[in-house]
Biopython code that builds the backbone (N, CA, C, O; Angstrom):
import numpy as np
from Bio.PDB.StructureBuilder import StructureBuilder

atoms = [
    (1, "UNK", "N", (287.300, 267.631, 132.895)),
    (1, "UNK", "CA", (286.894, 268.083, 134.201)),
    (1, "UNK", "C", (285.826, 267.146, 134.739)),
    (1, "UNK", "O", (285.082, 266.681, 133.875)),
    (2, "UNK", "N", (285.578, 266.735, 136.131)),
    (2, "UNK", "CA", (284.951, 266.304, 136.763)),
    (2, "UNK", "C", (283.766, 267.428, 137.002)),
    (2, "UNK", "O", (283.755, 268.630, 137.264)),
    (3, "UNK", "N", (282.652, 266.276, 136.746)),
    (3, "UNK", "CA", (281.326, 266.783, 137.093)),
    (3, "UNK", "C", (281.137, 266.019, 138.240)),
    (3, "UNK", "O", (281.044, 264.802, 138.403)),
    (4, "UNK", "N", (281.073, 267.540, 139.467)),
    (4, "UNK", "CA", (280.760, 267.639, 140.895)),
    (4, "UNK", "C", (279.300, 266.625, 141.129)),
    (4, "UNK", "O", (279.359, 266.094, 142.238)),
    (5, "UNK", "N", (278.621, 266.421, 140.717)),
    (5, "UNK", "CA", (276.937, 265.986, 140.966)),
    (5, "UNK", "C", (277.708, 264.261, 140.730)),
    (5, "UNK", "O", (277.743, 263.244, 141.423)),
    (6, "UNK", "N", (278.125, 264.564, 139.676)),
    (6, "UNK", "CA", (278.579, 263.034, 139.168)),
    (6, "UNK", "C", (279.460, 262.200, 140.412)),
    (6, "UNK", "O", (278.922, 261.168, 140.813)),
    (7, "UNK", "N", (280.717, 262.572, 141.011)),
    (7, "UNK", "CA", (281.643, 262.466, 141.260)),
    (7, "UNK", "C", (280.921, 261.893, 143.001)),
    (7, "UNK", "O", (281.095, 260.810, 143.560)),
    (8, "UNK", "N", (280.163, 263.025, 143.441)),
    (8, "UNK", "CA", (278.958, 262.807, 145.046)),
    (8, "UNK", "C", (278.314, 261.467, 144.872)),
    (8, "UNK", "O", (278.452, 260.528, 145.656)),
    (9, "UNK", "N", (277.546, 261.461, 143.694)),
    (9, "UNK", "CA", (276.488, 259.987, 143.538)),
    (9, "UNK", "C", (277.203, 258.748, 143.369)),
    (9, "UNK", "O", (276.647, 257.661, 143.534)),
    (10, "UNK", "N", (278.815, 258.910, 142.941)),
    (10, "UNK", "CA", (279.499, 257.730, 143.234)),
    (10, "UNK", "C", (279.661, 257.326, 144.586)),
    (10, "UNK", "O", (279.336, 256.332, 145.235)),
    (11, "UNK", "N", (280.446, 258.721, 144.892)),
    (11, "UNK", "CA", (280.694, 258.217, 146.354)),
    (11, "UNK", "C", (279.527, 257.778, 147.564)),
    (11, "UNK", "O", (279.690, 257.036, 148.533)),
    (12, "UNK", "N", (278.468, 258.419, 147.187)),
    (12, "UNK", "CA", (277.096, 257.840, 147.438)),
    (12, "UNK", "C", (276.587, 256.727, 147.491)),
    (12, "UNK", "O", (275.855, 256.185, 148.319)),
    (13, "UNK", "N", (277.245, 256.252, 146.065)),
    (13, "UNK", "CA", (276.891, 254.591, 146.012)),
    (13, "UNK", "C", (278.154, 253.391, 146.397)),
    (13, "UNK", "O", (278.177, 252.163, 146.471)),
    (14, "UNK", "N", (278.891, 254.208, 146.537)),
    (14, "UNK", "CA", (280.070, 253.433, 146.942)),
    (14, "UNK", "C", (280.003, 253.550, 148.588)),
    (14, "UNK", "O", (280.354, 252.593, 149.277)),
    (15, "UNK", "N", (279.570, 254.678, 149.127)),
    (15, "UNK", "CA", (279.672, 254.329, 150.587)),
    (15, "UNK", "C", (277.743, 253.375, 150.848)),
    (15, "UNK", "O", (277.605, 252.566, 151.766)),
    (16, "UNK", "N", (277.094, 253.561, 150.322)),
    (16, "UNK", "CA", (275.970, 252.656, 150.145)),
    (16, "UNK", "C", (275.926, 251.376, 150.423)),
    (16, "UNK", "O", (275.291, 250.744, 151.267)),
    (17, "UNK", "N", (277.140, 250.879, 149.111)),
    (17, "UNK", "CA", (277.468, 249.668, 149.481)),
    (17, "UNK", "C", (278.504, 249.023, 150.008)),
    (17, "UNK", "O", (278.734, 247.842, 150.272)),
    (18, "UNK", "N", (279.109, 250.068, 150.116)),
    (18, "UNK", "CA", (279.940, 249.555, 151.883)),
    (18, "UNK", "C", (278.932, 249.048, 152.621)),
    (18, "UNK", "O", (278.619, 247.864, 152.745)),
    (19, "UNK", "N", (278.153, 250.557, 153.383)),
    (19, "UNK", "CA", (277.312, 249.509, 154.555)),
    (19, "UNK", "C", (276.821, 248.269, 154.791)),
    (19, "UNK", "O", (276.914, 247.537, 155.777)),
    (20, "UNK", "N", (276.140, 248.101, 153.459)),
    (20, "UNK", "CA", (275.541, 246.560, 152.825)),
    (20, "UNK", "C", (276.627, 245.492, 152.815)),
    (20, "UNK", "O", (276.624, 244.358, 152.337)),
    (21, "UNK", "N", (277.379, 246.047, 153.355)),
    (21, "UNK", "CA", (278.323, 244.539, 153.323)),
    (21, "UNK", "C", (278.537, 244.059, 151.716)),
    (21, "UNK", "O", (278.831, 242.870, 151.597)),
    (22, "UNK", "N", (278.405, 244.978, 150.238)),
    (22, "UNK", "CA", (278.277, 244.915, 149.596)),
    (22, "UNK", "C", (280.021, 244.723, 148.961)),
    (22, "UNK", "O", (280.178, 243.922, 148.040)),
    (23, "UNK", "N", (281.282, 245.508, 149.519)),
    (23, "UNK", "CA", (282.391, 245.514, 148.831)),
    (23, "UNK", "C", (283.132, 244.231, 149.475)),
    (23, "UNK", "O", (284.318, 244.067, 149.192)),
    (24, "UNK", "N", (282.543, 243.404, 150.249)),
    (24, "UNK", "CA", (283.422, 242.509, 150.959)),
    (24, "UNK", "C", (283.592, 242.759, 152.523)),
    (24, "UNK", "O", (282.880, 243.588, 153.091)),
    (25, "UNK", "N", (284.429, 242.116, 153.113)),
    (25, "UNK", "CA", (284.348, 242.587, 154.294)),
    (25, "UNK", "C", (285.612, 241.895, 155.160)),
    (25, "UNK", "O", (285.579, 241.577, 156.349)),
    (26, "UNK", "N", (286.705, 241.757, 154.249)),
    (26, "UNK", "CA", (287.688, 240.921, 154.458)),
    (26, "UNK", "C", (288.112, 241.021, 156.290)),
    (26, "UNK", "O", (287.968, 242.029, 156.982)),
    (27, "UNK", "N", (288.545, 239.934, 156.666)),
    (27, "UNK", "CA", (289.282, 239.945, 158.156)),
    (27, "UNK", "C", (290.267, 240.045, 157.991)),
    (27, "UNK", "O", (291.042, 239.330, 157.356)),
    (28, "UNK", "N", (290.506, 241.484, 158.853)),
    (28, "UNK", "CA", (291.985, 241.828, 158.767)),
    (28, "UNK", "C", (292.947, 241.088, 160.082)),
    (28, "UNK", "O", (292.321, 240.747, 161.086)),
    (29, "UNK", "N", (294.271, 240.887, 160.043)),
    (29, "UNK", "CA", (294.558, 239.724, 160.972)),
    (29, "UNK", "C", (294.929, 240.527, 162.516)),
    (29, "UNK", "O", (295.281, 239.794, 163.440)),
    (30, "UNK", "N", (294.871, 241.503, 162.672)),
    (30, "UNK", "CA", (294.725, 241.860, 164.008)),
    (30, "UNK", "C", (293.290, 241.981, 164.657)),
    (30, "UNK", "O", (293.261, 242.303, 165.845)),
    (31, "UNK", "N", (292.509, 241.833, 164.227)),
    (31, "UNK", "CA", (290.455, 241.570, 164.289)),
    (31, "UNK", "C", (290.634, 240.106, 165.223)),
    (31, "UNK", "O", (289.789, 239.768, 166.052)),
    (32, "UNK", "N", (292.200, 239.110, 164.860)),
    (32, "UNK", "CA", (292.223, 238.110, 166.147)),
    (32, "UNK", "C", (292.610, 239.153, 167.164)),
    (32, "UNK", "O", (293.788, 239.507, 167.111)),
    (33, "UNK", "N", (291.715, 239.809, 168.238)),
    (33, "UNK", "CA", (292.162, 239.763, 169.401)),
    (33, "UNK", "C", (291.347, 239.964, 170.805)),
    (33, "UNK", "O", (290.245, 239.415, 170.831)),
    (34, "UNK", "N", (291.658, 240.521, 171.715)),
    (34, "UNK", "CA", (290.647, 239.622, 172.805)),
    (34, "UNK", "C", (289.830, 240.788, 173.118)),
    (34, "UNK", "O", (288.917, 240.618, 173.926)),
    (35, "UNK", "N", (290.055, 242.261, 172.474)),
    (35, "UNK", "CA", (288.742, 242.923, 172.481)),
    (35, "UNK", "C", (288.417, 243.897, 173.823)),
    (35, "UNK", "O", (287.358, 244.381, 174.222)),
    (36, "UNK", "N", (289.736, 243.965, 174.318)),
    (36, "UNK", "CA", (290.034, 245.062, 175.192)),
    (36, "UNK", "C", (289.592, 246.400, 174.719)),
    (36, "UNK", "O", (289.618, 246.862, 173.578)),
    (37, "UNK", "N", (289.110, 247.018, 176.026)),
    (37, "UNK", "CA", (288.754, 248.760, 176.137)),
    (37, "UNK", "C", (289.771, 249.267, 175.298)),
    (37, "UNK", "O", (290.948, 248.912, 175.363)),
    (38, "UNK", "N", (289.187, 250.321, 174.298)),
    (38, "UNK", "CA", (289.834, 250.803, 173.118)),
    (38, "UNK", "C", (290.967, 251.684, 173.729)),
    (38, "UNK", "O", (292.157, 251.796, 173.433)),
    (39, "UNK", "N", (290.151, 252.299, 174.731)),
    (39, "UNK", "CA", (291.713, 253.012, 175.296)),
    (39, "UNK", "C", (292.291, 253.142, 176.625)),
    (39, "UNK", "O", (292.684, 254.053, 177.352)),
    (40, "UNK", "N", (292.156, 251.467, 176.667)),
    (40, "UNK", "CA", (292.697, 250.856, 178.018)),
    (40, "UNK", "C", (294.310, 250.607, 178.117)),
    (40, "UNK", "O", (294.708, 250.812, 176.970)),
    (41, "UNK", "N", (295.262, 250.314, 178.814)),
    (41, "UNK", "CA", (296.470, 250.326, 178.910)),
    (41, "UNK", "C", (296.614, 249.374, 178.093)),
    (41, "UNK", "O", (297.208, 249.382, 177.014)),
    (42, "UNK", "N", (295.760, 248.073, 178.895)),
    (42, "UNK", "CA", (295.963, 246.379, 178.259)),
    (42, "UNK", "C", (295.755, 246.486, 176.685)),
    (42, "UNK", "O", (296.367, 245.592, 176.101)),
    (43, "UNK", "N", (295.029, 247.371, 175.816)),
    (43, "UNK", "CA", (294.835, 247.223, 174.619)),
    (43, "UNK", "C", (296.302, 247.552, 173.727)),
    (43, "UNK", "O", (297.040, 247.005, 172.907)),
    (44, "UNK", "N", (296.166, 248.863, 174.511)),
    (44, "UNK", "CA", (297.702, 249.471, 173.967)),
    (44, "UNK", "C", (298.929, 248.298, 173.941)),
    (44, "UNK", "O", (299.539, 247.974, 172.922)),
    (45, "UNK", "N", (299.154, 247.728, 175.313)),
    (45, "UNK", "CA", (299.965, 246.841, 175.339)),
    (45, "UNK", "C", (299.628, 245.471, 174.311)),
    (45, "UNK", "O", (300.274, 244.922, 173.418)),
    (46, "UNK", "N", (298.882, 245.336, 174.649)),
    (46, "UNK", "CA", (298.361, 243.689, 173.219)),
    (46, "UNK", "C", (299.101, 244.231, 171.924)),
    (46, "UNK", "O", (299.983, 243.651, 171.290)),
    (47, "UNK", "N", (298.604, 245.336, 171.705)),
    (47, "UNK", "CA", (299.119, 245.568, 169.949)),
    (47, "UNK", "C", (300.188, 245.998, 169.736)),
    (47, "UNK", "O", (300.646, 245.880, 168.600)),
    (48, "UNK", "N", (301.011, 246.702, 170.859)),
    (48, "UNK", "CA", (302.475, 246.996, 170.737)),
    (48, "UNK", "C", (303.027, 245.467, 170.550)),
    (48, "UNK", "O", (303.566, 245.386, 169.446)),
    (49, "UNK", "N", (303.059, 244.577, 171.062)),
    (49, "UNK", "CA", (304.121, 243.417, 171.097)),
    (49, "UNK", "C", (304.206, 242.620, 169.933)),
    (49, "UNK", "O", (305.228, 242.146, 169.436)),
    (50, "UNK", "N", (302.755, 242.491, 169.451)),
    (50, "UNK", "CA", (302.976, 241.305, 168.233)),
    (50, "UNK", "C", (303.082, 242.470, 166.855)),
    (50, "UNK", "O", (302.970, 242.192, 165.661)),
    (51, "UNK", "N", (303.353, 243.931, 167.524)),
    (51, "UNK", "CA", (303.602, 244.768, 166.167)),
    (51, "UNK", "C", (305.336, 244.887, 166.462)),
    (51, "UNK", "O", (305.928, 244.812, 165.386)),
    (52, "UNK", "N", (305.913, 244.988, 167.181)),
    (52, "UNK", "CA", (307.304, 245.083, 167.061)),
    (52, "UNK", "C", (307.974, 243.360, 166.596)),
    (52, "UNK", "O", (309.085, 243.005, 166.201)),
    (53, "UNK", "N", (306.820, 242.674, 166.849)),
    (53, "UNK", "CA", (307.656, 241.191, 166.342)),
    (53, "UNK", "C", (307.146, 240.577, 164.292)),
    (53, "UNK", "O", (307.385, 239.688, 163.475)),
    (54, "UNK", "N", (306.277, 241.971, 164.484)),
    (54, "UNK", "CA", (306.116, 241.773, 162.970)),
    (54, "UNK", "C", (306.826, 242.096, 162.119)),
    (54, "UNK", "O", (306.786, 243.202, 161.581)),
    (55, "UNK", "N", (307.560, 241.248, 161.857)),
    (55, "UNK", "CA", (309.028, 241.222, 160.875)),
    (55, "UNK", "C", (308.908, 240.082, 159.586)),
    (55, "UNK", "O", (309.015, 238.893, 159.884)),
    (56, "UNK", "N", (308.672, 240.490, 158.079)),
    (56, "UNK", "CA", (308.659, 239.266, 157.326)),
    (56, "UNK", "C", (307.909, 237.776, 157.691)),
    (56, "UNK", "O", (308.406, 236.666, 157.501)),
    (57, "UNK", "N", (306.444, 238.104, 158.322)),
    (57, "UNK", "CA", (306.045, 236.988, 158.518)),
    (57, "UNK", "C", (304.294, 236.784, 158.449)),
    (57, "UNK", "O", (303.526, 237.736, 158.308)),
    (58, "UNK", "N", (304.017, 235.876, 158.532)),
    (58, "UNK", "CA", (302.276, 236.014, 157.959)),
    (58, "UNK", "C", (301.595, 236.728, 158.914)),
    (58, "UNK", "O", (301.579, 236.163, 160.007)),
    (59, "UNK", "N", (301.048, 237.747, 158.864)),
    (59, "UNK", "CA", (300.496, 238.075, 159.976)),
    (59, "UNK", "C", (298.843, 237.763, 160.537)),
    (59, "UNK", "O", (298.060, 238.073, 161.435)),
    (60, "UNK", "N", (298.915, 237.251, 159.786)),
    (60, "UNK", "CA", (297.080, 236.199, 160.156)),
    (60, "UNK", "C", (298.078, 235.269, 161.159)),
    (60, "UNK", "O", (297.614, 234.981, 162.262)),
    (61, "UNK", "N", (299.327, 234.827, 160.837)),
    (61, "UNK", "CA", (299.496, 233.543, 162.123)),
    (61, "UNK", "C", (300.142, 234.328, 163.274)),
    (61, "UNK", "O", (300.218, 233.726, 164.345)),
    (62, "UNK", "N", (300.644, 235.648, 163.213)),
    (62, "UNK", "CA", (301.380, 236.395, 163.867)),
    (62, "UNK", "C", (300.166, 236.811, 164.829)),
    (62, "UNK", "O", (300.570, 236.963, 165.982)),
    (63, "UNK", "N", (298.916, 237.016, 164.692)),
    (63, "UNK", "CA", (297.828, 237.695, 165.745)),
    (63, "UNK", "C", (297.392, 236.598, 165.911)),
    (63, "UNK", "O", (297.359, 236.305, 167.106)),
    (64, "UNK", "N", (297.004, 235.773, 165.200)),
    (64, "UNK", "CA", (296.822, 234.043, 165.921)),
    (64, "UNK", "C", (297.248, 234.248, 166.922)),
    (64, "UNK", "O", (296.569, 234.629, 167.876)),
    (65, "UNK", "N", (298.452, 234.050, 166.949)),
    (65, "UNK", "CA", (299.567, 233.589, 168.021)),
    (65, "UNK", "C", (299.422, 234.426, 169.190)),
    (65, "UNK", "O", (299.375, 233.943, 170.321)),
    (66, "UNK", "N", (299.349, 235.662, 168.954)),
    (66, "UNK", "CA", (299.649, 236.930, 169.742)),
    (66, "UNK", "C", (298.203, 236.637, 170.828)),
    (66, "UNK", "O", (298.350, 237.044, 171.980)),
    (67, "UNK", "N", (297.137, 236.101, 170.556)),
    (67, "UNK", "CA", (295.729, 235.685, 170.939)),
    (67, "UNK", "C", (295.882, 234.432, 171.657)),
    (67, "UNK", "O", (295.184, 234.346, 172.667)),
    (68, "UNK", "N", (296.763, 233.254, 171.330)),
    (68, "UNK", "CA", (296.760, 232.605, 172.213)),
    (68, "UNK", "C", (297.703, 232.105, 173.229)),
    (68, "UNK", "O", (297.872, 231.063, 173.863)),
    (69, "UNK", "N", (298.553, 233.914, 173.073)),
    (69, "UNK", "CA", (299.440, 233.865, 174.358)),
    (69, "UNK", "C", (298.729, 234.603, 175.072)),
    (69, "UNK", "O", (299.048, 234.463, 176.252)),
    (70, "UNK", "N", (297.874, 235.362, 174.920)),
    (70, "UNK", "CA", (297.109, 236.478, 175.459)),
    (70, "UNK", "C", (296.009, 235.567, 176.300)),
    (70, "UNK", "O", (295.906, 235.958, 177.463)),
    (71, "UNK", "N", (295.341, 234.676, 176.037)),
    (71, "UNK", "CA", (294.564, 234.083, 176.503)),
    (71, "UNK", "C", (295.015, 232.486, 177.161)),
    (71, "UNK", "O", (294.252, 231.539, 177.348)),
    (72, "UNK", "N", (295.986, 232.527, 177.337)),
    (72, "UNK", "CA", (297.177, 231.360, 178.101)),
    (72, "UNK", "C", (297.339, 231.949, 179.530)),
    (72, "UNK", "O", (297.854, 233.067, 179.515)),
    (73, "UNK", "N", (297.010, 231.449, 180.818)),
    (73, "UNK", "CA", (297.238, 232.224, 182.004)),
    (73, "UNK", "C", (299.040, 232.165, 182.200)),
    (73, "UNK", "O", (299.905, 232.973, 182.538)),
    (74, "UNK", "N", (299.011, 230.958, 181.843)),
    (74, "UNK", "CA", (300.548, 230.890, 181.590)),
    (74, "UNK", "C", (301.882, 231.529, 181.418)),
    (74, "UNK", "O", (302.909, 231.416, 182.088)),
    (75, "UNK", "N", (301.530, 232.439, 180.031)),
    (75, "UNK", "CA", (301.935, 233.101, 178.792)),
    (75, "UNK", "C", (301.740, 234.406, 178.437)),
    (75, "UNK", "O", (302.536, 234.926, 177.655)),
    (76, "UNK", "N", (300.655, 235.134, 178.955)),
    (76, "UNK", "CA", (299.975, 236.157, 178.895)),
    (76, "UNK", "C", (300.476, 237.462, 179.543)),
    (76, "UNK", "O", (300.081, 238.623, 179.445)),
    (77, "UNK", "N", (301.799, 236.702, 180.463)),
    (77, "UNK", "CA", (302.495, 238.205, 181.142)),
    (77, "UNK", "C", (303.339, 239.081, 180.476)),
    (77, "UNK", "O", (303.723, 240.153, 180.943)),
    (78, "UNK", "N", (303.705, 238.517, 179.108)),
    (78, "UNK", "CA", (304.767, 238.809, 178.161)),
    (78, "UNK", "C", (303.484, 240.326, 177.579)),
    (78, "UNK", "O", (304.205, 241.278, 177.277)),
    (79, "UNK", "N", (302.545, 240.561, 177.458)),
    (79, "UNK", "CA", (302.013, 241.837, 177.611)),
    (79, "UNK", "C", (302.098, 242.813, 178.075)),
    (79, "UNK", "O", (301.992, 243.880, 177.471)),
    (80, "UNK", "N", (302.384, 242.626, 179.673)),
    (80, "UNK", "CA", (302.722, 243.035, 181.159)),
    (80, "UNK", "C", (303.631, 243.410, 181.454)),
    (80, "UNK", "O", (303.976, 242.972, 182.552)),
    (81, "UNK", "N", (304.633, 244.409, 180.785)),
    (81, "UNK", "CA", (306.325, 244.987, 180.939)),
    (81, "UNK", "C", (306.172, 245.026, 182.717)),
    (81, "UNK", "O", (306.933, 244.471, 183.509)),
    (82, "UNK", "N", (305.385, 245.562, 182.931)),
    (82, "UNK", "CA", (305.509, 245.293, 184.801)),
    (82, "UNK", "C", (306.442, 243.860, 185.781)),
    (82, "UNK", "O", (307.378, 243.697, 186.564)),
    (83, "UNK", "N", (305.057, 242.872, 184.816)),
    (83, "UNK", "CA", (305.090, 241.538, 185.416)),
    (83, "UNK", "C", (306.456, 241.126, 184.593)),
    (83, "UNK", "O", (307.352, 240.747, 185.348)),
    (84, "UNK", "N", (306.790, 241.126, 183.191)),
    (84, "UNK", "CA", (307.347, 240.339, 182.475)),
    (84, "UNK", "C", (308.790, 240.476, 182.893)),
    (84, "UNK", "O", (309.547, 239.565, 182.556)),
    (85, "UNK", "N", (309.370, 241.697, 183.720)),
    (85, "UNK", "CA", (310.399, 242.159, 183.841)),
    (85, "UNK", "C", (311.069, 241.486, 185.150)),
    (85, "UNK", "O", (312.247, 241.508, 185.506)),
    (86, "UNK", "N", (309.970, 240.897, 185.736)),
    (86, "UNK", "CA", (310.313, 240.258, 187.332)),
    (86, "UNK", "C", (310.305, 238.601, 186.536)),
    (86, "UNK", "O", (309.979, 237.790, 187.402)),
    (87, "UNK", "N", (310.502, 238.064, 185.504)),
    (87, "UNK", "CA", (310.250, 236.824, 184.999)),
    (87, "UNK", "C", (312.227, 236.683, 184.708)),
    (87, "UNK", "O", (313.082, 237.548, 184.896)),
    (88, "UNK", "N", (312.371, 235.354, 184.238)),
    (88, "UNK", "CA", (313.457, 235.219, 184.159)),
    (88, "UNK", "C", (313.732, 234.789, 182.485)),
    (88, "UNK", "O", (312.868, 234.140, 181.895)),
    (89, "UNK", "N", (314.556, 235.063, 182.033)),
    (89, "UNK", "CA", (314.467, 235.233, 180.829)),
    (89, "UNK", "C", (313.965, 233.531, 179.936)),
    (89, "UNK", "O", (313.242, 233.441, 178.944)),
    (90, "UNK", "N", (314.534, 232.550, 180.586)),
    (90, "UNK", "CA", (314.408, 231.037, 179.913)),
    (90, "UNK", "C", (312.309, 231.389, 180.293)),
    (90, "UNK", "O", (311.438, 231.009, 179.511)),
    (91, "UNK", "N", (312.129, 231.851, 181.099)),
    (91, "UNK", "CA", (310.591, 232.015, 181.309)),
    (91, "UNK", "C", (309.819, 232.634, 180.119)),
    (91, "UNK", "O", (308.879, 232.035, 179.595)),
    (92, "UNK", "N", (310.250, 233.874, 179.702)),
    (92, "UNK", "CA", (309.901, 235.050, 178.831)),
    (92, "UNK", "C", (310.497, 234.489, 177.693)),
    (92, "UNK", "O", (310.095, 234.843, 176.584)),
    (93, "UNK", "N", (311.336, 233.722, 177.799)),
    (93, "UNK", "CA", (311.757, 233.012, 175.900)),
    (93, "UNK", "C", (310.506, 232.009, 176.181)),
    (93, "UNK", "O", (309.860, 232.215, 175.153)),
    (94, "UNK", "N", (309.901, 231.240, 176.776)),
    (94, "UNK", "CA", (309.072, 230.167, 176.592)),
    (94, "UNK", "C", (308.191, 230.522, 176.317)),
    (94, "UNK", "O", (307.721, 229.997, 175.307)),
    (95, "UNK", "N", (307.415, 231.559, 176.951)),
    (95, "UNK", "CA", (306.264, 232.332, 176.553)),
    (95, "UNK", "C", (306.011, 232.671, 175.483)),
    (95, "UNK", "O", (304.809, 232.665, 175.217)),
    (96, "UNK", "N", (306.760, 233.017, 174.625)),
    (96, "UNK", "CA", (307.196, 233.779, 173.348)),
    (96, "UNK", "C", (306.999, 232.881, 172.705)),
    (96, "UNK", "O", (306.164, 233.093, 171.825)),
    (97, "UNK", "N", (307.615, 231.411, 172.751)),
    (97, "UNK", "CA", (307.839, 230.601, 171.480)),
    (97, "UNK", "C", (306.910, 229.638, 171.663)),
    (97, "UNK", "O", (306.883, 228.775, 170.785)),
    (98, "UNK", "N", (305.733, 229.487, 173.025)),
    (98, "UNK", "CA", (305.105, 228.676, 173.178)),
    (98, "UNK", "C", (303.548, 228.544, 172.070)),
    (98, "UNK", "O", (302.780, 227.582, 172.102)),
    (99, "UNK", "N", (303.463, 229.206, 171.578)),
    (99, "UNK", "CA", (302.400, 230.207, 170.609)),
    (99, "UNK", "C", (302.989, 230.455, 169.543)),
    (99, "UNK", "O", (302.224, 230.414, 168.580)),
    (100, "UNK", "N", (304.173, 230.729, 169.266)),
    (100, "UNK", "CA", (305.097, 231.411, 168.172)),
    (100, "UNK", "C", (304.650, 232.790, 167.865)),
    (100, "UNK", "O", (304.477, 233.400, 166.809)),
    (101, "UNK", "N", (304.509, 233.109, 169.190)),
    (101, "UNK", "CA", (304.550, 234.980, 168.867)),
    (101, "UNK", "C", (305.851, 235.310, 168.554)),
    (101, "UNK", "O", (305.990, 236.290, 167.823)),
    (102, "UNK", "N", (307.028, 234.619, 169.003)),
    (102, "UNK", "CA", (308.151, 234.602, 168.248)),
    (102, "UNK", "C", (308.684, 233.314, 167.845)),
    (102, "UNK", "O", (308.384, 232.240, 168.369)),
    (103, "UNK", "N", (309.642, 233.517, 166.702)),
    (103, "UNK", "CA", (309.180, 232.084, 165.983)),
    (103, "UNK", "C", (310.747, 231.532, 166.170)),
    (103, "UNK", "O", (311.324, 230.682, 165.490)),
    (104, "UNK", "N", (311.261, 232.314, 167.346)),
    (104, "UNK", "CA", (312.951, 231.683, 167.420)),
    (104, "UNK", "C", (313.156, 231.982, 168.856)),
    (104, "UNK", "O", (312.648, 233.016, 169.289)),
    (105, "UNK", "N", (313.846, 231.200, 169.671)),
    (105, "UNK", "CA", (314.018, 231.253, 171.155)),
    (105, "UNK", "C", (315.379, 232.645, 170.436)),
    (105, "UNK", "O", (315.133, 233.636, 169.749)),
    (106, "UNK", "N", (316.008, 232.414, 170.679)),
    (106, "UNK", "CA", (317.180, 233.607, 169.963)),
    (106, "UNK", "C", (317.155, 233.806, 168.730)),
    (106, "UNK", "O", (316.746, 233.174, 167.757)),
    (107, "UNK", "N", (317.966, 235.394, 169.006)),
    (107, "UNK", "CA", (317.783, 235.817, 167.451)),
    (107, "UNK", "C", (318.540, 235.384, 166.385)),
    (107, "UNK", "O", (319.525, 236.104, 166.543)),
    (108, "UNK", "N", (318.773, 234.730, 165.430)),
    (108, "UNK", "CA", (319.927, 234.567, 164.927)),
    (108, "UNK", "C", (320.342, 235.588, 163.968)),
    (108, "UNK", "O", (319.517, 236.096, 163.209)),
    (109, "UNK", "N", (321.815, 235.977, 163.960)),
    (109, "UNK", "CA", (322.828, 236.573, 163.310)),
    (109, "UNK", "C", (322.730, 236.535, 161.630)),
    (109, "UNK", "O", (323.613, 237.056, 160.949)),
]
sb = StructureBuilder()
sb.init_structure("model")
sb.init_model(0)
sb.init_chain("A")
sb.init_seg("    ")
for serial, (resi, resn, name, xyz) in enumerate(atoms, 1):
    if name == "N":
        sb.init_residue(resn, " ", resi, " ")
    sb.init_atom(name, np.array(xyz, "f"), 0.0, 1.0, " ", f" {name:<3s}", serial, name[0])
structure = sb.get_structure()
């Protein structure tokens, strides 16, 4: 049996040294991004896109990417289902692969 007193002073010292920056503090790969209002439309939209294209692939280069289509005036409408939908598709494939938020103009079979 677990002793209750025992079991608190761990977690005590384990959330302790959390704060302290003590267990590490690894960067997780969506932490690349541009830091939109938590519960703004634009945020929602940023993390939906480079999460439906996360398929078998590194995702430290996958939010890379997703960051510097986001910050491309260029490139950045592929966020924008509004805007992206009035684009023409050779447009919205360039966008995509210009960054390698997707890493193939088509999908292959």
């Amino acid at each position: 049996m677990y002793n209750k007193k025992e079991v608190l002073q761990k977690v005590d010292m384990l959330y302790s040294m959390w704060k302290k920056g003590s267990l590490g503090g690894e960067v997780m790969p969506e932490d690349a991004n541009p830091h939109l209002g938590k519960s703004s439309v634009e945020n929602y939209l940023y993390f939906t896109l480079p999460m439906a294209l996360n398929y078998q692939r590194n995702s430290y280069k996958l939010w890379e990417s997703a960051l510097n289509t986001y910050n491309d005036k260029e490139t950045n409408f592929v966020f924008n289902p509004k805007i992206c939908i009035n684009k023409t598709f050779e447009e919205v494939q360039y966008a995509l692969v210009k960054y390698k938020i997707a890493l193939q103009k088509t999908k292959a079979n």
